[in-house]
C-alpha positions as CSV (number, residue, x, y, z in Angstrom):
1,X,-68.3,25.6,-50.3
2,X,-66.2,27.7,-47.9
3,X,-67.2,25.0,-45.0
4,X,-66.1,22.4,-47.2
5,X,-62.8,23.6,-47.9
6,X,-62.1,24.5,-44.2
7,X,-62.9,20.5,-43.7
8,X,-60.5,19.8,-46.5
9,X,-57.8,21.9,-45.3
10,X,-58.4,20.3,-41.0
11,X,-57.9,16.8,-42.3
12,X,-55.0,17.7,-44.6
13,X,-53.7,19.7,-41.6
14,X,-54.4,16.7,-39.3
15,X,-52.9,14.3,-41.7
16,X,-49.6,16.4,-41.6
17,X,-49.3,16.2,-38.0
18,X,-50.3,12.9,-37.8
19,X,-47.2,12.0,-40.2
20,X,-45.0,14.7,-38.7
21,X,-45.8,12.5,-35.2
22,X,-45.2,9.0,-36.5
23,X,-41.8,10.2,-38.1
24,X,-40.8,11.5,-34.8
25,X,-41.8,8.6,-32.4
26,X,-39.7,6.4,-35.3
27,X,-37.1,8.6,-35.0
28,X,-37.3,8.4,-30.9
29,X,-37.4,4.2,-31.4
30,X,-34.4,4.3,-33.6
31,X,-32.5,6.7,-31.7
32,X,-33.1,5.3,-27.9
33,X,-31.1,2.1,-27.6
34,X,-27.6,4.2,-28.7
35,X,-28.7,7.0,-26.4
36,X,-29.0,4.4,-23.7
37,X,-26.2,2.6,-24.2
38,X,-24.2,5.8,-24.3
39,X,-25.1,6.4,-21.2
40,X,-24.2,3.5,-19.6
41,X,-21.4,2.9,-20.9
42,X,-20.3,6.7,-19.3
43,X,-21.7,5.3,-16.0
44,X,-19.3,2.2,-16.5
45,X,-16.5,4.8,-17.2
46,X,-17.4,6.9,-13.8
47,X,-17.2,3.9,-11.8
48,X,-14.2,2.8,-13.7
49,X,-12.3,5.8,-12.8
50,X,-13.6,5.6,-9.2
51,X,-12.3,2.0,-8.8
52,X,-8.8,3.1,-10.3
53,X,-8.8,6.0,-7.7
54,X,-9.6,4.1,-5.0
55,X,-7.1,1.3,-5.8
56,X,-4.6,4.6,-6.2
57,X,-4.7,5.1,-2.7
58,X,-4.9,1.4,-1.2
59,X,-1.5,1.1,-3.0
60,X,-0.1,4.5,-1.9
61,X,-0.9,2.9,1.6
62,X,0.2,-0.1,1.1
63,X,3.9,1.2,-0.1
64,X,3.8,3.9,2.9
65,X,3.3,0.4,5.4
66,X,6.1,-1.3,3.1
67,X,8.3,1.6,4.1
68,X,7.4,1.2,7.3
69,X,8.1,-2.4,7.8
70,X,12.3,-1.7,6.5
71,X,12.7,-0.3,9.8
72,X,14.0,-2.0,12.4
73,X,12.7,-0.4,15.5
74,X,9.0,-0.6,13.9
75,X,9.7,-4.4,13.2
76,X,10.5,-4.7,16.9
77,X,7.2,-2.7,18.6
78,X,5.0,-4.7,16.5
79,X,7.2,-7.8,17.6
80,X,5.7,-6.4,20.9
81,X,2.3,-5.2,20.6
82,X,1.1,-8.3,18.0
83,X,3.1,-11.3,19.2
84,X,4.0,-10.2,22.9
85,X,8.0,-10.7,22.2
86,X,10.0,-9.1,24.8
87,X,13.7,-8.8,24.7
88,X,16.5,-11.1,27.1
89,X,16.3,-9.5,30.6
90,X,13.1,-7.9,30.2
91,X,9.6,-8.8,32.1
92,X,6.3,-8.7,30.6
93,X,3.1,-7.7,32.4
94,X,0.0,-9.3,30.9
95,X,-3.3,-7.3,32.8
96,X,-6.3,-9.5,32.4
97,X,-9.7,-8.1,34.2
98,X,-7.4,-5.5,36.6
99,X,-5.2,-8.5,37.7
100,X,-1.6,-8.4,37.1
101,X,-0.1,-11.4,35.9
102,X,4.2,-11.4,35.9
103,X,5.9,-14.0,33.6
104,X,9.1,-15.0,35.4
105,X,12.0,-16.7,34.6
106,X,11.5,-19.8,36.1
107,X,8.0,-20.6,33.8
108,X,5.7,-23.3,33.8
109,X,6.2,-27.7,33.5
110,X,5.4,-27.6,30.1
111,X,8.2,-24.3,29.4
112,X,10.8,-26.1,31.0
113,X,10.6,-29.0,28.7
114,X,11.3,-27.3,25.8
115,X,14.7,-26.5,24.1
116,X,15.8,-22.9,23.5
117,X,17.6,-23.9,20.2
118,X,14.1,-24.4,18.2
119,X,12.3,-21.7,16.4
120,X,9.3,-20.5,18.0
121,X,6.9,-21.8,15.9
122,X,8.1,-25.5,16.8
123,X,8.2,-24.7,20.0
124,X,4.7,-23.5,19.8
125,X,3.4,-26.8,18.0
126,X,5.5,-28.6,20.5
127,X,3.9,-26.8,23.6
128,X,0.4,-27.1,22.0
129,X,0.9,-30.9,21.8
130,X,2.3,-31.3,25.3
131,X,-0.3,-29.4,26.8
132,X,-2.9,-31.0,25.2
């Protein structure tokens, strides 16, 4: 009888922790899509605030380049470095390959043609055209 009862009281006890197991692993399946999407929605928050950050500083450079371009003199060197401008009177030196080539005042056929009233864009288009 005492075998019996210690057979009784394994199943019972197996019984309970079968139950105890199924009402945990429905617990886990009811509980795992919020936990999930919790957790990406606070990785879409981290990159959110990355992105922002980033975008901070693009626009803190862009103002300090803003501020930049209201100066005159800064207008004028990159007048000079970008678009080769030089001032009345002065002479630019173009070095291609170590050879020195010196723009004078005299220019080319195609220079000559052209009017000094016109911008320089309709000069360009027109110098494009001739030379072509």
């Amino acid at each position: 009888m005492a075998r019996r009862q210690l057979n009784f009281n394994r199943r019972r006890n197996s019984g309970r922790a079968l139950t105890l197991w199924a009402i945990f692993f429905i617990l886990a399946l009811a509980i795992a899509p919020p936990v999930k999407h919790y957790f990406t929605q606070r990785a879409q928050i981290s990159a959110l605030h990355s992105q922002v950050a980033s975008d901070h500083k693009a626009l803190e450079a862009a103002r300090q380049e803003l501020l930049l371009w209201q100066d005159p003199e800064y207008i004028k060197s990159q007048a000079r470095e970008r678009l080769h401008f030089v001032l009345p009177g002065e002479r630019q030196y173009i070095v291609t390959e170590g050879a020195t080539t010196v723009t004078t005042d005299e220019g080319t056929k195609v220079a000559n043609s052209l009017t000094d009233g016109q911008p320089w864009y309709s000069r360009l288009i027109a110098s494009i055209t001739e030379a072509g």
